[in-house]
C-alpha positions as CSV (number, residue, x, y, z in Angstrom):
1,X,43.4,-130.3,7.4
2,X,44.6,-133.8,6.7
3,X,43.1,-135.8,4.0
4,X,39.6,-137.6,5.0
5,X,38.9,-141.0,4.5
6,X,35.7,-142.3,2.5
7,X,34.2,-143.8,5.5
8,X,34.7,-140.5,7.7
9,X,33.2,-138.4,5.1
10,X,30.3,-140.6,5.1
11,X,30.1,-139.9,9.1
12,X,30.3,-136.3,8.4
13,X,27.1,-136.2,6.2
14,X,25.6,-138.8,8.4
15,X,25.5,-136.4,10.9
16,X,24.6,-133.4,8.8
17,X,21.4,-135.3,7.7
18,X,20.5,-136.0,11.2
19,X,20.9,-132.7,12.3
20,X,19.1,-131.2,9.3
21,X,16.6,-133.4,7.9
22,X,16.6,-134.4,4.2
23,X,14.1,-131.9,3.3
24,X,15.7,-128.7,4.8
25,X,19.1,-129.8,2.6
26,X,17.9,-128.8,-0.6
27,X,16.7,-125.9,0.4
28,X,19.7,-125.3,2.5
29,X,22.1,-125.6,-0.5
30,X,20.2,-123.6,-2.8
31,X,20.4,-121.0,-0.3
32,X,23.9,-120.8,0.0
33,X,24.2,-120.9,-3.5
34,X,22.3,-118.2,-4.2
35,X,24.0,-115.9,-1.1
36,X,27.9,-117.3,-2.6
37,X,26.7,-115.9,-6.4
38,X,25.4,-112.5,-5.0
39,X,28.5,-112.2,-3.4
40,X,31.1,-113.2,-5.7
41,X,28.8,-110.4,-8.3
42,X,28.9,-108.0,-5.5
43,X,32.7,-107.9,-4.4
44,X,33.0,-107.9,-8.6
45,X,31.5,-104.6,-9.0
46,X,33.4,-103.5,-6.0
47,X,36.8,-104.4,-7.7
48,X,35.5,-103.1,-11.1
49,X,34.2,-99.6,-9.3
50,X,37.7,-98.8,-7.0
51,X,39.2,-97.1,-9.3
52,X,37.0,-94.8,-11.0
53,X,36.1,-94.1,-6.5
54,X,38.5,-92.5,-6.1
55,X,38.7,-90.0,-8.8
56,X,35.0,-89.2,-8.1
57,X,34.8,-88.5,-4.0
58,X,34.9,-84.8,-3.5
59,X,37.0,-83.2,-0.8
60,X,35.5,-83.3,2.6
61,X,33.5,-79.5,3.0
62,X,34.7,-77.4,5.7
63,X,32.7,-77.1,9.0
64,X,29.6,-74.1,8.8
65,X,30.4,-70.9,10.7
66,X,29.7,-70.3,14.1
67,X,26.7,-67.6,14.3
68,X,27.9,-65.7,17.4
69,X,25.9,-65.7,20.6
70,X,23.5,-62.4,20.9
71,X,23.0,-61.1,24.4
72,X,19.8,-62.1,25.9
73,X,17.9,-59.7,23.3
74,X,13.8,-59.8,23.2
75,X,12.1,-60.9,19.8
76,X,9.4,-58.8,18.7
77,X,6.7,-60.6,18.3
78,X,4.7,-60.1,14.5
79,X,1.6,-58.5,14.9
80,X,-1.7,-60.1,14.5
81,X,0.5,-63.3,15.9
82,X,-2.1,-66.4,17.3
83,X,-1.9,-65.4,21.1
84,X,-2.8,-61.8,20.3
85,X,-5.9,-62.9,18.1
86,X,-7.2,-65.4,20.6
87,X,-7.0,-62.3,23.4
88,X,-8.7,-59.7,21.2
């Protein structure tokens, strides 16, 4: 990006201004500051945590068993079961 003039960065916040309202450009600043510290602390504790990470994640498990398919095969049904008692 070339080097910027005085009078074109004047332009520049000109505009900003306009499009933002003094009031909302405090607030607007603040808020970015707050979001560019959180993640500057984040990625941090990212860098700081890689290498114990790796040490520590456990081998992926292997898949359940199948349970095999039964042949259509009737369920007894417990006695003294709800449909019975509301018959009787």
């Amino acid at each position: 990006m070339p080097n910027l003039k005085p009078v074109e960065w004047l332009i520049i916040i000109a505009v900003i201004v306009l499009l933002f309202g003094a009031k909302r450009l405090p607030d607007a600043a603040r808020g970015l500051g707050r979001s560019l510290r959180i993640l500057k602390a984040e990625t941090k504790g990212l860098a700081d945590d890689a290498p114990d990470a790796d040490a520590s994640i456990a081998p992926p498990a292997a898949p359940p068993a199948a349970i095999p398919a039964t042949p259509d095969v009737a369920v007894p049904k417990p006695e003294g079961s709800p449909t019975e008692r509301a018959e009787g």
